[in-house]
Structure formats: C-alpha cells, structure tokens
C-alpha positions in Angstrom: 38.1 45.4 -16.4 38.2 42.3 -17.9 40.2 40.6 -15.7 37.7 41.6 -13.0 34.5 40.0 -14.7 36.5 37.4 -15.2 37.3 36.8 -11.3 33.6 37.2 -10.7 32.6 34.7 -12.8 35.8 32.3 -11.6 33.9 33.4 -7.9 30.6 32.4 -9.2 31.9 29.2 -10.5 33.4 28.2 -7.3 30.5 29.3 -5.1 27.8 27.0 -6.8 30.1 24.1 -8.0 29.8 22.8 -5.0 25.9 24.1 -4.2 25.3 21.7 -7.3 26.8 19.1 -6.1 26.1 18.5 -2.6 22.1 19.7 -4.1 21.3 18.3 -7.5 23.8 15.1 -7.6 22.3 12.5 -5.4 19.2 13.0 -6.7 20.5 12.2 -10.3 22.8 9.5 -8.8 19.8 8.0 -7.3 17.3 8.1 -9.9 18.9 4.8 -11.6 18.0 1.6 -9.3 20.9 -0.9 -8.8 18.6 -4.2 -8.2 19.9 -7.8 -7.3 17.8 -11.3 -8.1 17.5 -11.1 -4.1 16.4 -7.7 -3.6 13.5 -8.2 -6.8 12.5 -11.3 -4.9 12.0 -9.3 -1.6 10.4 -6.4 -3.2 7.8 -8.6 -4.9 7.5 -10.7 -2.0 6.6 -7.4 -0.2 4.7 -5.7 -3.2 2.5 -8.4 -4.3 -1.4 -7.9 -4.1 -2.1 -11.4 -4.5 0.1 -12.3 -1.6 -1.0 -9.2 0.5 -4.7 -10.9 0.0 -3.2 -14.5 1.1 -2.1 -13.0 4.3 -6.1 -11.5 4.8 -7.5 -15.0 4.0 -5.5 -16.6 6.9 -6.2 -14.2 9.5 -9.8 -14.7 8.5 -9.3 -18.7 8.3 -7.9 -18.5 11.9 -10.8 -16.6 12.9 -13.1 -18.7 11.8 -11.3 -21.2 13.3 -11.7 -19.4 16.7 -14.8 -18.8 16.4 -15.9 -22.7 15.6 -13.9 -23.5 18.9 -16.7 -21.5 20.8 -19.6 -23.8 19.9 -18.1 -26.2 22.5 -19.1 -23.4 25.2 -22.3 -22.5 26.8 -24.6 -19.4 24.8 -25.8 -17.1 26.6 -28.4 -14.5 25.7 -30.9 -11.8 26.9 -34.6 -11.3 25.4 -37.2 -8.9 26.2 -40.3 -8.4 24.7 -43.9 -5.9 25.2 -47.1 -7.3 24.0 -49.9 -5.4 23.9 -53.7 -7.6 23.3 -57.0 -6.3 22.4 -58.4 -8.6 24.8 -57.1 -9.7 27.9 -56.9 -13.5 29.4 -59.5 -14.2 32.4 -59.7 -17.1 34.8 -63.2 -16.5 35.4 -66.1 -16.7 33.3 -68.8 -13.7 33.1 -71.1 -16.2 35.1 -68.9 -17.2 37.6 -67.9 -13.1 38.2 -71.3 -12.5 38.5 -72.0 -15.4 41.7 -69.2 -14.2 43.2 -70.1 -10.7 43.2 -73.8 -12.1 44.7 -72.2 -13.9 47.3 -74.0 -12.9 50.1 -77.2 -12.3 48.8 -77.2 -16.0 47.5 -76.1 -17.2 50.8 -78.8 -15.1 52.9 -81.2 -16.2 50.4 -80.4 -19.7 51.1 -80.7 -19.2 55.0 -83.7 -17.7 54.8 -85.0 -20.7 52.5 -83.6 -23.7 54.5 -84.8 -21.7 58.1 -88.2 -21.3 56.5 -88.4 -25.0 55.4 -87.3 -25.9 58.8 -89.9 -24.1 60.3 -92.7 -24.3 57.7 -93.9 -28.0 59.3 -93.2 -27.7 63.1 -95.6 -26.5 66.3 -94.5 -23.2 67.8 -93.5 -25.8 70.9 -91.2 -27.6 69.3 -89.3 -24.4 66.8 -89.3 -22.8 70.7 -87.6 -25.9 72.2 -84.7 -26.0 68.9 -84.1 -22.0 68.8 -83.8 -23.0 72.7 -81.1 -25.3 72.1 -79.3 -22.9 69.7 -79.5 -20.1 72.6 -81.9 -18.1 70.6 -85.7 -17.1 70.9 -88.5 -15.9 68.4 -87.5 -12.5 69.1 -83.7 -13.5 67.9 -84.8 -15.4 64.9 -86.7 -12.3 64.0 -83.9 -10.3 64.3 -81.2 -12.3 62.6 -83.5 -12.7 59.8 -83.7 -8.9 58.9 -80.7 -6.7 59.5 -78.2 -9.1 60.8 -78.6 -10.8 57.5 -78.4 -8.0 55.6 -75.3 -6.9 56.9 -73.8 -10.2 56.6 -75.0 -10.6 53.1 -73.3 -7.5 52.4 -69.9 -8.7 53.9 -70.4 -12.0 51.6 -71.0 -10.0 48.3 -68.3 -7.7 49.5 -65.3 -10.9 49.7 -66.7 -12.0 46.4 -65.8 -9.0 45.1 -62.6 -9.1 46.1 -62.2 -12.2 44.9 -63.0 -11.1 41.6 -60.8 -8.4 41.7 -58.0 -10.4 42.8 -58.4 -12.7 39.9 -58.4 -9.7 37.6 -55.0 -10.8 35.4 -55.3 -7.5 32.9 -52.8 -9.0 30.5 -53.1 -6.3 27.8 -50.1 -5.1 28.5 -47.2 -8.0 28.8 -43.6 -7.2 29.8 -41.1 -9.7 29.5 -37.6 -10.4 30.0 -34.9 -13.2 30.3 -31.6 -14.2 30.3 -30.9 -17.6 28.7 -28.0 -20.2 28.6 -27.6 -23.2 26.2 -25.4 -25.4 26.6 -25.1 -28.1 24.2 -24.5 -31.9 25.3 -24.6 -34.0 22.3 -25.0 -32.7 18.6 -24.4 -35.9 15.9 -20.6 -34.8 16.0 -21.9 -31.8 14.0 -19.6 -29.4 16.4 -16.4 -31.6 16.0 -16.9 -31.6 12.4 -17.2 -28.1 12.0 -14.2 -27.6 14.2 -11.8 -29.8 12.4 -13.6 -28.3 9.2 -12.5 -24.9 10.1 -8.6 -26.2 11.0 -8.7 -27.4 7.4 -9.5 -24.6 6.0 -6.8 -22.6 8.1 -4.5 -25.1 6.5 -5.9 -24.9 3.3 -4.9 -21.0 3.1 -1.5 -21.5 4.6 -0.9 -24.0 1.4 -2.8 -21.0 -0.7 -0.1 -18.4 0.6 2.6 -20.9 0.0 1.6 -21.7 -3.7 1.3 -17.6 -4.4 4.2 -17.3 -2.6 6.1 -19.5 -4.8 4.5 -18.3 -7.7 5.6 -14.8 -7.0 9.0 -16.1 -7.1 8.6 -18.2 -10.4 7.2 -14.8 -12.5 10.2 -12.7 -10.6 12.8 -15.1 -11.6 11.6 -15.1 -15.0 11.2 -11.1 -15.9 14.7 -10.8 -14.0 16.6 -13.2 -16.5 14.3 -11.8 -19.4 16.0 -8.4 -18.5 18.9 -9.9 -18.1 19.0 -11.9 -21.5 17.8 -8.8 -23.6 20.4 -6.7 -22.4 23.4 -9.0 -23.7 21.5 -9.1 -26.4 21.5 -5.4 -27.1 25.2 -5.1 -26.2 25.7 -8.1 -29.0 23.4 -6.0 -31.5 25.3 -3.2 -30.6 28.8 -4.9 -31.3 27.4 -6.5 -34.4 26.5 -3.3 -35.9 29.8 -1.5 -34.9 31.5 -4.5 -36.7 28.7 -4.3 -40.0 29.9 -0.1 -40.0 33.4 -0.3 -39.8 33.0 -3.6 -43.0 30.6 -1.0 -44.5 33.4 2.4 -44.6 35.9 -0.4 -45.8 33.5 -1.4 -48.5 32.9 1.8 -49.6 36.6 3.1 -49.2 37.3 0.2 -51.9 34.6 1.0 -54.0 36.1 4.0 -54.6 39.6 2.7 -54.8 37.6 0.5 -57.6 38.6 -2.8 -55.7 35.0 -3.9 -54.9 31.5 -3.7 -56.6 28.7 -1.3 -56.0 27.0 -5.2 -55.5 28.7 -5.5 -52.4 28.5 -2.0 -50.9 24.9 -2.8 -51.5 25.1 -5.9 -49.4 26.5 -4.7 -46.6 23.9 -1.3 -46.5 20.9 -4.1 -46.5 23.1 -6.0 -43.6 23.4 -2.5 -41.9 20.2 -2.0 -42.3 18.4 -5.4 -40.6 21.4 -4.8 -37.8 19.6 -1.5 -37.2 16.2 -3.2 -37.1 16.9 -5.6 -34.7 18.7 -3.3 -32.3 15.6 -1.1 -32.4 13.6 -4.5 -31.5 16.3 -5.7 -28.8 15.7 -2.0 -27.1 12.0 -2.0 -27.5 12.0 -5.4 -25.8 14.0 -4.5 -23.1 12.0 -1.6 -22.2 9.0 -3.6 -22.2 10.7 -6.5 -20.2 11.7 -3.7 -17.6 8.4 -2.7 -17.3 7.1 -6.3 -16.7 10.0 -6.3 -14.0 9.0 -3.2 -12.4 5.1 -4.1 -12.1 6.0 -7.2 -10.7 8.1 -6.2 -7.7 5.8 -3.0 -7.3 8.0 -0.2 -8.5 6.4 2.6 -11.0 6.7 1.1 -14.4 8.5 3.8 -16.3 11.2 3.4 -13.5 15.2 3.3 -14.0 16.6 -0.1 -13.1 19.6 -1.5 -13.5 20.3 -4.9 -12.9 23.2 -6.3 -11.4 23.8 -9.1 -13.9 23.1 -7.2 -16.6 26.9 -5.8 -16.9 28.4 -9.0 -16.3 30.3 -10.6 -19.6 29.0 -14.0 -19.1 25.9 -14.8 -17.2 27.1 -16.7 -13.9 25.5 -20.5 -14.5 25.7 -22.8 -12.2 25.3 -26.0 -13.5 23.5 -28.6 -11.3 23.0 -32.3 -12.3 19.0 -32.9 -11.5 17.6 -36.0 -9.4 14.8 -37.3 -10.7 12.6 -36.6 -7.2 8.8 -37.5 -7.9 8.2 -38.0 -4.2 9.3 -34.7 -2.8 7.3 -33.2 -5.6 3.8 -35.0 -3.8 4.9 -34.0 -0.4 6.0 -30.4 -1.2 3.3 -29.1 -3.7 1.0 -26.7 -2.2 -1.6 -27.5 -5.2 -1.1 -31.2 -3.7 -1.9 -29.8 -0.4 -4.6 -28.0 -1.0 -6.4 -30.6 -2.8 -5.6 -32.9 0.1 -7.5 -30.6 2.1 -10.5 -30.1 0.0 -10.7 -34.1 -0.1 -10.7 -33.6 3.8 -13.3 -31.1 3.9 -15.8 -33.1 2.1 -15.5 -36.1 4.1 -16.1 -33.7 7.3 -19.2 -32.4 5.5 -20.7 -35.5 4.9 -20.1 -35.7 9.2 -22.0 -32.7 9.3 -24.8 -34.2 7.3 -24.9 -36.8 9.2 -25.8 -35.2 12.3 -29.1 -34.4 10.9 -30.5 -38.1 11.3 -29.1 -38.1 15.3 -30.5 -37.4 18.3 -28.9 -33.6 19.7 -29.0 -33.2 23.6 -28.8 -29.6 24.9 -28.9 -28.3 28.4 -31.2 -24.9 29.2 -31.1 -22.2 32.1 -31.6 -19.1 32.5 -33.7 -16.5 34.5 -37.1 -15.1 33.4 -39.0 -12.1 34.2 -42.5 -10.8 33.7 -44.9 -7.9 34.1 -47.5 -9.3 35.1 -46.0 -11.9 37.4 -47.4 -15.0 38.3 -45.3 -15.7 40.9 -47.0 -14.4 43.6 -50.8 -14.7 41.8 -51.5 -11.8 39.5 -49.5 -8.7 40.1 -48.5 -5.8 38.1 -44.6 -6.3 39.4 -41.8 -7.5 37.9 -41.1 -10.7 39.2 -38.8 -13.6 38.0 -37.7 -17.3 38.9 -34.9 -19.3 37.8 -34.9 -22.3 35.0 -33.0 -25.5 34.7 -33.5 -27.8 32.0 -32.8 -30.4 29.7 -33.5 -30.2 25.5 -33.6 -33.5 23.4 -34.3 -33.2 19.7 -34.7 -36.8 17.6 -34.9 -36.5 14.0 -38.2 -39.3 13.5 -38.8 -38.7 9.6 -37.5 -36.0 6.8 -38.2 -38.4 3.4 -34.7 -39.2 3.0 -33.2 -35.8 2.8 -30.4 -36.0 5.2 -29.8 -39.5 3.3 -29.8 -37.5 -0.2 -27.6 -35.0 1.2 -24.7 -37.5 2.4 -24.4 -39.1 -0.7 -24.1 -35.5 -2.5 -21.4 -35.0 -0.3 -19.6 -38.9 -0.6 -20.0 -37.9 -4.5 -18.4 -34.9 -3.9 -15.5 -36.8 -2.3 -14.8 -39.0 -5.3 -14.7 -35.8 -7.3 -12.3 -34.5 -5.2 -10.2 -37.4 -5.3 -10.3 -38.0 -8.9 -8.9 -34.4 -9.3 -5.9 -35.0 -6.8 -5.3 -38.1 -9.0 -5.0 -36.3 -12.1 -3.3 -33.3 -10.4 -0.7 -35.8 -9.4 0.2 -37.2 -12.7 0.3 -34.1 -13.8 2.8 -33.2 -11.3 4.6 -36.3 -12.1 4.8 -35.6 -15.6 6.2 -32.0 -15.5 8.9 -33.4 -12.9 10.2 -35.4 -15.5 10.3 -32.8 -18.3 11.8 -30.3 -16.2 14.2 -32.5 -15.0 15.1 -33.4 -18.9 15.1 -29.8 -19.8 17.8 -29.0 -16.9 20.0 -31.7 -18.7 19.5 -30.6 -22.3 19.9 -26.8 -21.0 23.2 -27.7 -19.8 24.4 -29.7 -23.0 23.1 -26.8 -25.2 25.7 -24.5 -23.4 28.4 -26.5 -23.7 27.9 -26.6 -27.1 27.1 -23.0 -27.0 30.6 -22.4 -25.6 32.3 -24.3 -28.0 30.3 -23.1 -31.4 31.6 -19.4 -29.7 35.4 -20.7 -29.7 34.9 -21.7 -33.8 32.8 -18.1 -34.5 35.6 -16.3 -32.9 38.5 -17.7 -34.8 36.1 -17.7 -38.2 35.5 -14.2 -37.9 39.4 -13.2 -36.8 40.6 -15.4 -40.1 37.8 -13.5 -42.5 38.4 -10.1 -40.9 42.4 -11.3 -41.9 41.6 -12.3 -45.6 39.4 -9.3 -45.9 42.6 -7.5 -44.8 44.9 -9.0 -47.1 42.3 -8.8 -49.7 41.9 -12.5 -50.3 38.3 -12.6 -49.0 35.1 -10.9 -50.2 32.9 -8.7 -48.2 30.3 -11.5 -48.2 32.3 -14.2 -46.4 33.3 -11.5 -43.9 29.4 -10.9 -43.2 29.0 -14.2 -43.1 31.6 -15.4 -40.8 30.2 -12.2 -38.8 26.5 -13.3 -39.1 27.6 -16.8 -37.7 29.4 -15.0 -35.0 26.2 -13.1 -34.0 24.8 -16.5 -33.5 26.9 -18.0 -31.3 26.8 -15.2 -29.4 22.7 -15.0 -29.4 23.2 -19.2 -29.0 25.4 -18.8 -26.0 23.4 -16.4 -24.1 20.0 -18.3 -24.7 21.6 -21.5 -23.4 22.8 -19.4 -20.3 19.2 -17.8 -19.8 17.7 -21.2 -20.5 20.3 -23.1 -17.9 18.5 -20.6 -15.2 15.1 -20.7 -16.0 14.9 -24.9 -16.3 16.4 -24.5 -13.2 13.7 -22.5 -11.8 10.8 -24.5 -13.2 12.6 -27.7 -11.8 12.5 -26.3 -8.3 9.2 -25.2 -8.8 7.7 -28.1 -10.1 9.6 -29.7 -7.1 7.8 -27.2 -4.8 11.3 -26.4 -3.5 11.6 -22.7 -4.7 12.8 -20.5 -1.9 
C-alpha cells in the first residue's frame, strides 16, 4: 500500500514538473530585465515626455510654416448679409410723388390756361382763321376742351403714377451676398518676413529636439554608470564584510584561546558594525539609483533590472586623449543654435514693423449680389455683377509708433546678441574643463590601478602576519580598510573616466 501512494505521488510529480515548467518559469525568468547602455538609450529615447513634446512642436512649427507660405496666394471669401430698416431709402421727395401723381391734371390745366390766354384778346375772325389752320373748328375746340381733356388728363396722372411706383425702392428688407478675392501686390515685405520668420522658427524647434535629445542621453548615461558604480560598490561592501567576519571568529577564537584582548574583539565588532552600515547604504542607494534609471527610460519604477555592466569585474574604460575643440563646440551646440535663431527672429520682426510705415498694394474681385437689385433699376430679384479692382493703403501719420516699435525690436536684437555672447563663453569655458577633467579622470585611474596593486599585497602580508601571529588585529583592519579604498578609489576613477567622457561630448554637442 505504501509503495502504491508512493507511485502516485512519483506520477503526480512527473505529470506537473513539467506543467510548472513550460507554465510558471518564463514568467519568473522574465521578470528580471537584462538592459544594455544601448537599449537604456533607446528606451528613453522612445519613452521620453519631453522629447515626445519636441516632436509636437515641429509638426506644429512646420505648419505654421505652411500656413505663412499661403499669404503669397490670393483669399478668397463669401459674405452674405439681411438688413432689415425702419425706414426705407426713396428717390423721390413727398412733393415730387405728389406732381407726378397730378400729371395730367397739371398739364390739362395748363392747356386750358395757355388756349384761354390765346384766345382771351383775339376777334372770333381771326381764333376761326388759326383753329382753321390747325384743322379744327369752334365746335372741336369745344370738344377737346371737355372730355377729350379729361381723358387725357387721366392717362397723364395715370404714367405718373407709374412712374412713382417704378421708383418705389422698398429697401426695408436688404439681401446681400458676395464672393470676394484679395490678392495682395505689395505689403512692406511684411509677407516675406513672416515667411522666413516661420522657417526660423521650424529650425528653432529642430535645434529644441536636438538639445532634449541630447540631454536625454546625458541624464541616461549618467543613472546607467550610477547603477553601475553602486553595484561594485555593494559587491566590495559585501567582500569587505566577509573579510571583517571571518577577522572577527578569528578574533574571538583567540580571545578565548587568551591570545588576544577583549580590546580588540571590541574593535573589530565596531568595524563589523560600520561595514554593516554602509552595505545597508550601498543597497539603499542602488535601489534608489535603479529607480531614477527606470523613470528615465520609462519602465515602472519598482521594476527588476539588471544591467549588463554591472557583473563585469572591471568596468570596460576606454581611455581617449581629448582635443581641445572650441570651434565644433559653436557649430554643434543646439543652445548656440537656438540663440542664433532667436537673434534672427528679431531682426525679421523689426521687417515686419517696418512694413507699417509703407505703402501696401492689393488687388480686389469678386462677384456681388443683392435683393433689391439695382442692376436693372429697382427690383425685388436677385441680381449680381462682377468687380475688379485695385487697393492702395499709405500709411501718412501714426505719431511715431511704427518708429517706437522698430527700435523695441533693434533693442531686442542687442539683447539677443549679448546673450549668444555670454552663452558662448560659457560654452567655451565648460569645453576646457571638461576637457581637463577627461585628462585628470584618466591619471586618477592609473593611479587607482596601481594604489590597488600595493592594497592587495598589504592585505595578503597582514592576513600572513596575522596568521603567524606576528601582526595585531588592528593592522590587519587596517591594511583591510586601505584595501576597501583602493577598491572604492578604483571604481570611482572608472565611473568618473566615463562620465567626463560624456560631459566632454556633450559640451562638444557631439553626444550620439
């Protein structure tokens, strides 16, 4: 029976060995990132908010940019409009409606006056012999005088009513529409200073992008090496205490034996003790420095990384003999650059400005429409007619504003340059201390190297005289505690080597 439970259990083994394996193992293998300087520099390159926001700001610089381009092509836009008036506009006067509308009976009037004044003074011979002439009589003069004259009076009053009517413009209610072009001539240079304005600023935040870029690269190289640095540092701590608790059991192992004092027992537990301290600070800082890592190529903060240098020996240093290069500094800067191109956008400005004391020439078009239309007297269609035209604006007198304004802007200038002046010296100076700093980084390893050489061979001879019993305890901590120097010395001058290095190529604006 009890070799059958355990077969089953054997069975049950076998069964989910493998289940566990193939299941739960590559997630635990892959829980721990393995991380190159490369692959931090990509992932920050990749991760960084600043740099993502770079990217926007050039898409909108080049838009702008597209946008200024347009301003050397013709506008064209559509209006319409309703009006409504209390009153409406009239061509005629009340008086003059009113004769119109009495045409006729003014003119018959008239007749009848002149015809009467004609006759008033002559002999019935004589008004015979004239109505004779006209091929009338008495009895036709009597006749056209009474309903012939009404009737024609009638007609008269009749066309002056039309007339009236015709006139009538009822402009209380106005409908209007057009279409309109502008197309500008000559504008004070104002357009071709706004365009190379906006091609300045599209440069500008190609050199803004480059300088985050670089700067990305400058705080990723950094957390990378701090990382780096403390974790040799805690596998020194480490080593250092292993070597201050195996002197410690051989301390008290002779105290016992009544070979050594409780004085020194004492002296190596307070050693132990600041050993233990310092390991406790070496791993606090390394979690920390991880976490500054991790934020800064955009991985979750509390996540497992390892880094590929960090199991290495020695730290890989390449040792480079710097060139003092102030030149390619000024040409490769992006802070140069960008304060180049704010010196260029004031001087463009002050074009702009300019512009407001010359003459601007435009050319106009478009078609217009109306309700009432005009076109063909006054009607209630819509009717329109095209418009050609020609738009001169000269600036005669604006009390010296425009004049104020450009030498705002020329003072704005020498601001500007007086700032790329400084920036430049500034540039000029931290070339030549990083450069220094490279060569003092690589004579502090040497030394480094060599002060590791006499530590090593210090603490073999006092770990020997301890041995042989020819040394106290204290010289062996202290050959030990010298040792833990040169170590600490060694990797500092490595970590140093490589971060003058990266400041040199950054202040060279060479860091790729």
């Amino acid at each position: 029976m009890r070799k059958k439970g355990v077969r089953t259990v054997k069975g049950l083994v076998k069964w989910f060995l493998p289940f566990y394996l193939f299941t739960f193992l590559p997630f635990t293998v892959s829980a721990q990132r393995l991380l190159t300087l490369d692959s931090c520099r990509a992932m920050a390159l990749r991760n960084n908010k600043q740099i993502a926001v770079s990217k926007v700001k050039e898409d909108v610089a080049f838009n702008i940019r597209k946008s200024a381009r347009t301003k050397y092509l013709p506008h064209v836009s559509a209006y319409g409009t309703y009006q409504y008036t209390s009153k409406e506009f009239s061509l005629l006067s009340d008086e003059q409606k009113a004769n119109l509308s009495g045409l006729g009976t003014t003119a018959v009037t008239g007749i009848q006056n002149t015809l009467s004044n004609i006759t008033s003074g002559l002999p019935m011979e004589q008004i015979g012999a004239v109505l004779g002439a006209m091929g009338m009589n008495l009895d036709g003069l009597s006749q056209l005088t009474g309903q012939q004259l009404q009737g024609f009076a009638g007609k008269l009053n009749g066309l002056g009513e039309s007339i009236v009517d015709a006139l009538h413009t009822d402009t209380r209610n106005l409908f209007a529409g057009s279409v309109m072009f502008v197309q500008p001539v000559f504008m004070g240079g104002s357009i071709v200073a706004l365009n190379k304005m906006a091609d300045i600023n599209e440069d500008m935040q190609r050199n803004s992008a480059d300088m985050r870029r670089q700067t990305t690269l400058y705080n990723t190289d950094k957390a990378y090496w701090q990382v780096v640095s403390l974790k040799h540092k805690q596998k020194l701590a480490e080593a250092y205490l292993d070597l201050l608790k195996k002197l410690n059991s051989d301390v008290h192992k002779m105290i016992d034996e009544g070979v050594a004092t409780k004085s020194d027992g004492l002296s190596v537990d307070v050693k132990l003790n600041e050993a233990e301290m310092t390991l406790t600070r070496v791993n606090d800082g390394l979690v920390l420095s991880k976490m500054l890592l991790c934020q800064t190529i955009g991985l979750p903060i509390n996540e497992d990384v390892t880094l590929v240098d960090e199991d290495k020996e020695n730290i890989v240093v390449e040792e480079v003999v710097p060139a003092l290069n102030v030149e390619m500094a000024v040409e490769n800067r992006p802070e140069l650059k960008m304060l180049d191109n704010g010196i260029q956008l004031t001087k463009q400005l002050t074009n702009v400005l300019k512009a407001g004391n010359l003459p601007m020439v435009a050319m106009t078009g478009g078609y217009i429409v109306t309700n009432p239309s005009m076109v063909n007297g006054f009607e209630r269609k819509f009717r329109g007619l095209w418009n050609v035209g020609v738009l001169v604006r000269v600036p005669l007198w604006n009390w010296g504003d425009v004049m104020y304004k450009v030498r705002a802007s020329k003072g704005a200038t020498s601001i500007a340059n007086l700032e790329r002046e400084e920036a430049r010296e500034m540039i000029e100076l931290q070339v030549n201390q990083n450069t220094f700093r490279v060569t003092e980084a690589n004579k502090k390893l040497t030394m480094a190297k060599s002060s590791i050489e006499r530590a090593d061979e210090n603490l073999r001879t006092a770990n020997l005289g301890f041995k042989e019993g020819v040394i106290t305890p204290t010289t062996v901590m202290e050959a030990q505690t010298a040792w833990l120097q040169a170590q600490s010395q060694k990797i500092d001058a490595e970590i140093d080597v490589k971060l003058s290095q990266v400041d040199l190529q950054k202040s060279l604006g060479v860091l790729e």
